[in-house]
C-alpha positions as CSV (number, residue, x, y, z in Angstrom):
1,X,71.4,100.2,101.1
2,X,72.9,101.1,98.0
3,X,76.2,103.3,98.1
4,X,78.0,105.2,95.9
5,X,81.8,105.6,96.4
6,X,83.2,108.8,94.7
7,X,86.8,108.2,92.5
8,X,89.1,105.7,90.4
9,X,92.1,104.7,92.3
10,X,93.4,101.5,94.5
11,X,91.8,103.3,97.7
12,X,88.2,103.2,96.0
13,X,89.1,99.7,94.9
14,X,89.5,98.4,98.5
15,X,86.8,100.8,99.8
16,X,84.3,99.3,97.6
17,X,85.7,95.9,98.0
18,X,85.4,96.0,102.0
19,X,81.7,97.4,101.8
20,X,80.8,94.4,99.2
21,X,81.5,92.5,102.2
22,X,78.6,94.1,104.3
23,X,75.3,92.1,104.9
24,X,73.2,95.3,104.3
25,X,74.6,96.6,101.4
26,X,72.5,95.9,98.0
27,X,74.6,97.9,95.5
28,X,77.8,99.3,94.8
29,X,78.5,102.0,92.1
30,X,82.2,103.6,91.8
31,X,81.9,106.7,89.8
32,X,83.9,106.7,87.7
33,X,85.7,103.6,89.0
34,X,88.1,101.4,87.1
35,X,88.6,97.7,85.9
36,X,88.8,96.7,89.5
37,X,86.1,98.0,90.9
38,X,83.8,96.6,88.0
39,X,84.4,93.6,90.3
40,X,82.6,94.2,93.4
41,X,79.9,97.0,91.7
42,X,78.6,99.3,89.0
43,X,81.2,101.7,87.4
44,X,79.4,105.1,86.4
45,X,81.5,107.2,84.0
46,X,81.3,110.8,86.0
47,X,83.8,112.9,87.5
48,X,83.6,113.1,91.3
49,X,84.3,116.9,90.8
50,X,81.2,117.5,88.6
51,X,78.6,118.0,91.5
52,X,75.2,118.0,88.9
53,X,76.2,114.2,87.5
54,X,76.9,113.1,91.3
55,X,73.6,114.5,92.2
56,X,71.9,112.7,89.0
57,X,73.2,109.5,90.0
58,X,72.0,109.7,93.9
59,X,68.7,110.2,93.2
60,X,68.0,107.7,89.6
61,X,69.7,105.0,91.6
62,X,68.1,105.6,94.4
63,X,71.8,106.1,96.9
64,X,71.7,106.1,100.7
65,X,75.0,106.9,101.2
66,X,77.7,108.6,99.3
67,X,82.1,107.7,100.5
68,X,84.2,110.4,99.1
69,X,87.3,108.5,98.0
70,X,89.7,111.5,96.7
71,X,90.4,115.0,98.3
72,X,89.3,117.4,95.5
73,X,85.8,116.9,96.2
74,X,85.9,117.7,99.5
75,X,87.7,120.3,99.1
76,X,85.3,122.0,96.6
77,X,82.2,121.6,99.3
78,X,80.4,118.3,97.6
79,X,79.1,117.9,101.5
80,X,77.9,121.3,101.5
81,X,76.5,121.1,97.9
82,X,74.6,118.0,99.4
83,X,73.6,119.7,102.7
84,X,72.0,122.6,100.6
85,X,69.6,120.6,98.5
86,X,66.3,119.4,99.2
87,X,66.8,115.9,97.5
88,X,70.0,115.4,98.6
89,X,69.9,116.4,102.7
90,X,69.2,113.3,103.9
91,X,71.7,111.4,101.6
92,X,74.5,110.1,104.2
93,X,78.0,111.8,103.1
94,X,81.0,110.3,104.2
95,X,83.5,113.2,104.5
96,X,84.0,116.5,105.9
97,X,82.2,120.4,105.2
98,X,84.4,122.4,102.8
99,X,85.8,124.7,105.7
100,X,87.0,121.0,107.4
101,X,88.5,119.8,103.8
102,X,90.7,122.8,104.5
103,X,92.8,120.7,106.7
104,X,94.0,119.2,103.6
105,X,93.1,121.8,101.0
106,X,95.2,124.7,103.0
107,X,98.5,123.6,104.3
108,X,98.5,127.8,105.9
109,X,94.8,126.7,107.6
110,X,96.7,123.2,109.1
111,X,99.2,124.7,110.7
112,X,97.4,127.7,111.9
113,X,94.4,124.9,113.2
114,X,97.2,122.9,114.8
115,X,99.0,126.0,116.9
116,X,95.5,127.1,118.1
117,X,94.3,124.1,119.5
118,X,98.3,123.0,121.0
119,X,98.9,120.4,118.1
120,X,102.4,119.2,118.5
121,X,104.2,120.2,114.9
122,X,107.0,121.8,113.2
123,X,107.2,125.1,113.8
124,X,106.7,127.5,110.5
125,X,106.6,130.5,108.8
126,X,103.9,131.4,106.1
127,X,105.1,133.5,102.7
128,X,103.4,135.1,99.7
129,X,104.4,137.2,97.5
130,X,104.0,140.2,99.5
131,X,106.2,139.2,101.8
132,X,108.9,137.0,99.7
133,X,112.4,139.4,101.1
134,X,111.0,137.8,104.9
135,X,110.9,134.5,103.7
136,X,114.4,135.0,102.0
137,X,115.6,136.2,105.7
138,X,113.9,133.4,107.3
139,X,115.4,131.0,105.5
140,X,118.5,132.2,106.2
141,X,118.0,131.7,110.5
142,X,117.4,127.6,109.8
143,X,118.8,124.5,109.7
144,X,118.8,122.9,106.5
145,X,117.2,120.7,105.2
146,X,114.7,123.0,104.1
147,X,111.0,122.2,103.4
148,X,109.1,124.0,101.4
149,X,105.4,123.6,101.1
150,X,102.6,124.6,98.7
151,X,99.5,125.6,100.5
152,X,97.2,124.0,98.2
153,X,96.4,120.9,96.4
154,X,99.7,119.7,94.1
155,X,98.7,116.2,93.1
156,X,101.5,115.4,96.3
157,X,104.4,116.9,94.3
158,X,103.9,120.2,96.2
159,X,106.5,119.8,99.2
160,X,110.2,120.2,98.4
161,X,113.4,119.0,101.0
162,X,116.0,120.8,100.4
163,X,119.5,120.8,101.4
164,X,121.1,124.1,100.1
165,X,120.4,127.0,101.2
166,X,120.7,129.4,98.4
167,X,118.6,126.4,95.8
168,X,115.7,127.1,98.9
169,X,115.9,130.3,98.6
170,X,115.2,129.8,94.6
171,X,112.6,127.7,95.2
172,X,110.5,129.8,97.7
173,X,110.8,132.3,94.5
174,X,110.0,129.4,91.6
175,X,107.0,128.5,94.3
176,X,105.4,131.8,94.5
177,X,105.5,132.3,90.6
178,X,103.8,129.6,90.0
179,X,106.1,126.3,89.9
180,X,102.9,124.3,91.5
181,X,100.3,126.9,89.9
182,X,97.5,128.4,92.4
183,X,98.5,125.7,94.9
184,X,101.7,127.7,95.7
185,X,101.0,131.1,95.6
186,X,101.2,130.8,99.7
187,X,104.2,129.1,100.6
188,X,105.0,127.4,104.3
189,X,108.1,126.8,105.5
190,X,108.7,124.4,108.2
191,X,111.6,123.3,110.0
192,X,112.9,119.7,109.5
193,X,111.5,116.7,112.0
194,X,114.3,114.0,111.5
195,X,112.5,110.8,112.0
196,X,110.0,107.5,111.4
197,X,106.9,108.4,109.5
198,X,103.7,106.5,109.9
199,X,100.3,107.3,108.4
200,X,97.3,106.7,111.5
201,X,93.6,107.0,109.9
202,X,90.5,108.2,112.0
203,X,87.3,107.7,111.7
204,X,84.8,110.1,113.6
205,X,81.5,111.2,113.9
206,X,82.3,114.5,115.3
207,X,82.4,113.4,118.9
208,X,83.4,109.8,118.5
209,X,86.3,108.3,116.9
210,X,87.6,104.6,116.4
211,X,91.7,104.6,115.5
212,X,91.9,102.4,112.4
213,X,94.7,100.5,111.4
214,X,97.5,102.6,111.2
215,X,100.6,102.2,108.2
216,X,103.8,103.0,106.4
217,X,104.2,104.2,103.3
218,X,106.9,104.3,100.7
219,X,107.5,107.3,98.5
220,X,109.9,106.6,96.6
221,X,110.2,105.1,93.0
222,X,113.3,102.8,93.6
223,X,114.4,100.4,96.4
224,X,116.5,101.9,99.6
225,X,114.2,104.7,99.4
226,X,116.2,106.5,96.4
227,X,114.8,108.1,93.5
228,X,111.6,110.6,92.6
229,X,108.7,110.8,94.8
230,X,105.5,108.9,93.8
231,X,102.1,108.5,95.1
232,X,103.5,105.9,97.3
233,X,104.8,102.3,96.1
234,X,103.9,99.8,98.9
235,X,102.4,99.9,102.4
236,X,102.5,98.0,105.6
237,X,100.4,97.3,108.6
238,X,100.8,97.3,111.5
239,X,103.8,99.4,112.1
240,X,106.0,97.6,114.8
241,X,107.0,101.2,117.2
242,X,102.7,102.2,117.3
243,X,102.5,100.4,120.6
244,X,100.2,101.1,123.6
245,X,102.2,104.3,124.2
246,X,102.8,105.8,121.2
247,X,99.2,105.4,120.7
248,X,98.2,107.0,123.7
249,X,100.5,109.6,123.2
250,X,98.6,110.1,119.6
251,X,95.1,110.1,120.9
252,X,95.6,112.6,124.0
253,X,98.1,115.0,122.6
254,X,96.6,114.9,119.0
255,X,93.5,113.2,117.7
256,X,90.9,114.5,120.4
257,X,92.6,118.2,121.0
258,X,91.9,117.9,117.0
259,X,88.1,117.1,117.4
260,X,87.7,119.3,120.3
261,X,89.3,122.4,117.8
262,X,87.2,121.1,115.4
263,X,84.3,121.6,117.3
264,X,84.9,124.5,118.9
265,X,85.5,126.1,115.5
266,X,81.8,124.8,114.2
267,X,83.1,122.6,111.8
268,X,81.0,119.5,111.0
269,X,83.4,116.6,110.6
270,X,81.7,113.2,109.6
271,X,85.0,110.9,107.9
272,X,88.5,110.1,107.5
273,X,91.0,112.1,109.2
274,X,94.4,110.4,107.7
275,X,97.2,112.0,110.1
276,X,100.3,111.9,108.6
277,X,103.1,111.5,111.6
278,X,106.7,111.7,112.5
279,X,107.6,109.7,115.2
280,X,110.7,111.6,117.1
281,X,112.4,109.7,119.4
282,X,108.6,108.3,120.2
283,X,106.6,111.3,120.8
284,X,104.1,111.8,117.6
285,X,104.3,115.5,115.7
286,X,101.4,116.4,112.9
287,X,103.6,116.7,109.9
288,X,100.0,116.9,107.2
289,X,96.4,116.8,107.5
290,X,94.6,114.5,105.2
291,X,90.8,114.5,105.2
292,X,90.2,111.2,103.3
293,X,92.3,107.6,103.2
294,X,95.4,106.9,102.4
295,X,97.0,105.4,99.2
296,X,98.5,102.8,98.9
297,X,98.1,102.4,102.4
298,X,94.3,102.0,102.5
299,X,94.8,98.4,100.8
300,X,96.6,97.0,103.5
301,X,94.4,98.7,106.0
302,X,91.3,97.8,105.1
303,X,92.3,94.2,105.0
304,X,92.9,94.2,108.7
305,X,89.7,95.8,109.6
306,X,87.3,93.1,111.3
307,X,84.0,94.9,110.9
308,X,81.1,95.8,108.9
309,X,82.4,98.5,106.9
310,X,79.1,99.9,105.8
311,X,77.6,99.7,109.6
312,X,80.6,101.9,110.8
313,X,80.1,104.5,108.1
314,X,76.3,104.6,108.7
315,X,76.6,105.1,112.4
316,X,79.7,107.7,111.6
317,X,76.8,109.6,109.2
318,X,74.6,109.4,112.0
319,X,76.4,110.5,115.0
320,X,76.4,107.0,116.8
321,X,79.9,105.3,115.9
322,X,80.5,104.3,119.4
323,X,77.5,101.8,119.1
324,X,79.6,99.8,116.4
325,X,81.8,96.6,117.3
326,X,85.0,97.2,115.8
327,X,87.8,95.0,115.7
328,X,91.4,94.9,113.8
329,X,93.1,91.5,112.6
330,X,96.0,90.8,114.7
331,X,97.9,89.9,110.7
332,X,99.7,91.7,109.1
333,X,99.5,92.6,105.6
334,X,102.2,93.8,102.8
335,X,101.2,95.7,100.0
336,X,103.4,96.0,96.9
337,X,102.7,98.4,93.8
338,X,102.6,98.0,90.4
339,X,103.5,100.7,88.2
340,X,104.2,101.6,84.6
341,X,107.7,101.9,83.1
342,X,109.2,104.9,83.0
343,X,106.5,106.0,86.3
344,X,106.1,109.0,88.0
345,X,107.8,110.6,84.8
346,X,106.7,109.7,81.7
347,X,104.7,106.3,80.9
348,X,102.8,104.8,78.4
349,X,99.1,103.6,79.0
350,X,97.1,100.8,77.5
351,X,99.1,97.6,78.2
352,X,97.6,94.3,78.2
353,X,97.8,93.1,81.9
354,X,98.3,89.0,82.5
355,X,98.1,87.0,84.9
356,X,95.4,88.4,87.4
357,X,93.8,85.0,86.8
358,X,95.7,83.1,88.6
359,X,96.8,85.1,92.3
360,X,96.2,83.1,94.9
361,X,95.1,84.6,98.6
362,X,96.3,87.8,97.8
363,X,93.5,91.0,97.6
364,X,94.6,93.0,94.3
365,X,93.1,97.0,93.9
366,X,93.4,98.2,90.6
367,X,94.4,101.4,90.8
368,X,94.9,102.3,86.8
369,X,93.6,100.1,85.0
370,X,90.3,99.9,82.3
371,X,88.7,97.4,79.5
372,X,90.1,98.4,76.2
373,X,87.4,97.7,73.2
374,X,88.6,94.2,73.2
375,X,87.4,93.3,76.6
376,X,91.1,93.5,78.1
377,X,92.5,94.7,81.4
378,X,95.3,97.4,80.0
379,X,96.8,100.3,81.8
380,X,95.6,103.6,82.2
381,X,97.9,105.0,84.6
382,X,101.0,105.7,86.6
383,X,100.5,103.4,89.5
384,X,98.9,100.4,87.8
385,X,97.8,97.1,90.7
386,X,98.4,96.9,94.7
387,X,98.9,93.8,95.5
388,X,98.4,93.3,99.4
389,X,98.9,89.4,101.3
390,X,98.3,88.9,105.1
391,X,100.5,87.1,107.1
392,X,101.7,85.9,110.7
393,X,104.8,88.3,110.2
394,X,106.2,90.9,108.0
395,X,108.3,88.5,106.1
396,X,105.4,86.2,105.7
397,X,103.5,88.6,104.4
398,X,106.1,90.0,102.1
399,X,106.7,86.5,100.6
400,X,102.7,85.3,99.6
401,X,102.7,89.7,98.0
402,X,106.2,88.9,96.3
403,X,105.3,85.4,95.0
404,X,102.1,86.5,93.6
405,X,103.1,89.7,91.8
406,X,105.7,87.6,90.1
407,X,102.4,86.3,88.4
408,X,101.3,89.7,87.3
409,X,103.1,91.1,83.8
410,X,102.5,94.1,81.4
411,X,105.2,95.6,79.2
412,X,107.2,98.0,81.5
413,X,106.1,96.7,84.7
414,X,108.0,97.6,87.5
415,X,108.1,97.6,91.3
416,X,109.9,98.0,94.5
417,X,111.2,95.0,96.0
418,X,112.0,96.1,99.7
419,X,108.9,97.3,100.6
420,X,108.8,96.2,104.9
421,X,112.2,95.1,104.9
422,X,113.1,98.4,106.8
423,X,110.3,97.4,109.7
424,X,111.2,94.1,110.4
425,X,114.3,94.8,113.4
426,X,111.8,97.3,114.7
C-alpha cells in the first residue's frame, strides 16, 4: 500500500522510517517532510493544515492510508474533512475525529472528559475572562506552585509553574489577555502533583488497544534539568518504575475508563492516545492528553517496537488490532537531541551539518533539517537530529548515542549530556 505520513519533525522521521520497514508497504510520502525523511520516501512540499493539497495528493498518488504526525491537523477535523468526501471515505486515517482531537486541542474538554468518566487527575478550576476576580480568589486557597494552563494549542509553551503567588495571580491576568493568543483565552488552573513523569502511548481501534513502549522525556534546555523549556531534548525507554503494577494500575484506572468515555460520548477514536503521567508515590494521575506521538520520545519508541508497523495501523483503521502480533524489544534505547545554538530562544538556520556519514548502529531522525541549493544537509530549525542507540542497559545505550553524536557538528550545536543518568538507580 502506499502511505502518506502528514508533518516535518523527528516523530515523522521515525514514523516513516519504522513503516519502510513493512513488507506491504510500496511507497512512502512525508508531506512536507524534511532531509531525513527523503531517506526512507517521497517528500511532498504541502502543509498538513491545508486540507485541499492533502486531498490532491491521496488521490494522484493513489494513498491507502494517511498517519497524522502533528496535533493541528487533528485538531482542525482532517478525519472529518476525509470522512465527508466521496473520494476520500475509504482512505484509512490514522488519528482521531475533531471532537476526539479535543483531548489535546482543549485542555477545559480534558479535564472535564477525565472527571466524568473517574480519571485520576489534579483537581482544577477553569477561568475566562468573565470570571477572572474567582480565579484571583482561587488562587489565593492553594498551595504553590501554581500551574497555569492555556486551554488551547501553544506550540507547548502554554503551561506556566509558578512559585509566587502574587506573579500567578499576574499571569492568570497576562494569560487571559492574550500572552499565548486564542490558546489562552480560557485558563485552567490545577493544583501541583509532585512527582516522576513518564509519557505511555496507546494505540486503539476504538475498542482495542495495544500499550506501546512507554518513555521519559527531558524538557529542559540545559543538563540537571535547569534552564527554558523546549520541545523535549532526549528520551528514554523503557522507564525502570513502569513495572507490571504500575501498568496495571494505568490500564484499569486510566486507559480503558478513557475508551469506555470515549465511547460512550460517540466519539470515533482510530490512533495515538500519548498520555502524559505523573507517577505519585506509584499510583498514575492524567496530567495532559495528547492525541498523536510523542517527540522526541517517539525515536526511542519506535525502535523498540517488534512489529509490522503498517499491519498494526491497518488493523487499528479497520477495527481489528487485536488480530496483530505485537511485540516490544526487551533493549533499551537512549535518545539524545541536537539543537541549534542559542535554541528555544533565538537561533540561526542553514548550517552545514557533518558527519552523518559516518554513525555507526545508531537510528538518527532529522527533525530540522533540509537540502540547501547546493545539495547540503543545513538546519532549518530549533531542534535539529535525535540521535537514538539501543543497548543492554541505560548506560550502554547512553555511551553508543554519546559516542556517535560526537561525530555529528554544525556551527552552534549543542546538546544535553545527562539525558538517562537520572533513571539509572531507579
Amino acid at each position: 500500500m502506499n502511505i502518506l505520513v502528514l508533518g516535518s519533525g523527528g516523530r515523522e522521521h521515525a514514523i516513516a522510517w519504522k513503516l519502510s520497514q513493512s513488507h506491504n508497504v510500496e511507497k512512502i510520502f512525508i508531506a512536507p517532510g524534511n532531509a531525513g525523511t527523503a531517506l526512507v520516501g517521497e517528500n511532498i512540499s504541502v502543509s498538513p493544515t491545508d486540507f485541499q493539497a492533502v486531498r490532491d495528493i491521496v488521490i494522484s498518488k493513489k494513498i491507502d492510508m494517511v498517519v497524522v504526525g502533528p496535533e493541528q491537523p487533528l485538531v482542525d477535523g482532517v478525519v472529518d474533512f476525509f470522512r465527508n468526501d466521496d473520494k476520500l471515505k475509504n482512505v484509512r486515517v490514522i488519528g482521531p475525529d475533531k471532537k476526539g482531537a479535543q483531548l489535546e486541542g482543549s485542555k477545559a474538554f480534558a479535564k472535564d472528559f477525565m472527571q466524568r468518566n473517574g480519571i485520576p487527575t489534579a483537581s482544577c478550576f477553569t477561568v475566562t475572562s468573565a470570571n477572572i476576580d474567582e480565579g484571583i480568589r482561587h488562587l489565593e486557597t492553594m498551595n504553590a506552585p501554581y500551574v497555569l494552563k492555556a486551554d488551547g494549542l501553544a506550540a507547548g509553551k502554554g503551561v506556566l509553574i509558578i512559585d509566587d503567588l502574587q506573579e500567578a495571580q499576574n499571569e492568570l491576568r497576562n494569560m487571559l489577555s492574550g500572552k499565548f493568543g486564542d490558546a489562552s483565552a480560557t485558563v485552567v488552573i490545577e493544583t501541583f502533583l509532585k512527582g516522576i513523569e513518564v509519557s505511555m502511548f496507546v494505540l486503539t481501534d476504538g475498542k482495542h488497544y495495544v500499550i506501546l513502549p512507554e518513555a521519559k522525556d527531558y524538557k529542559r534546555i540545559c543538563d540537571g534539568d535547569k534552564g527554558l523549556n523546549t520541545g523535549g531534548m532526549g528520551a528514554v525507554s523503557p522507564v525502570p518504575f513502569v513495572n507490571a503494577d504500575f501498568t496495571k494500575k494505568v490500564r484499569e484506572r486510566i486507559i480503558e475508563p478513557t475508551l469506555k468515555g470515549l465511547e460512550k460520548e460517540n466519539i470515533t477514536y482510530k490512533g495515538f492516545i500519548f498520555l502524559g503521567l505523573m507517577n505519585v508515590n506509584g499510583n498514575p494521575y492524567v496530567i495532559e492528553y495528547n492525541v498523536r506521538m510523542g517527540d522526541p520520545e517517539t525515536e526511542s519508541v519506535m525502535t523498540r517496537i517488534d512489529a509490522d508497523f503498517a499491519l498494526m495501523l491497518e488493523a487499528c483503521a479497520d477495527g481489528c488490532l487485536d488480530k496483530v502480533a505485537y511485540k516490544t524489544s526487551p533493549k533499551t534505547s537512549v535518545t539524545v537531541m541536537m539543537v541549534s545554538g542559542g535554541y528555544p530562544e533565538h537561533y540561526e538556520k542553514g548550517k552545514i551539518i557533518n558527519g552523518l556519514n559516518h554513525l555507526n548502529n545508531v537510528f538518527v531522525a532529522h527533525a530540522g533539517t533540509k537540502f540547501n541549493q547546493d545539495g547540503n544537509i543545513v538546519t532549518s530549525g530549533g531542534r535539529v537530529i535525535a540521535v537514538t542507540a539501543h543497548g543492554d542497559s541505560i548506560n550502554e545505550a547512553r555511551d553508543k548515542a554519546y559516542n556517535e553524536i560526537e561525530k555529528i557538528n554544525f556551527d552552534g550545536a549543542a546538546f544535553r549530556h545527562d539525558i538517562g543518568l537520572d533513571l539509572i538507580n531507579i
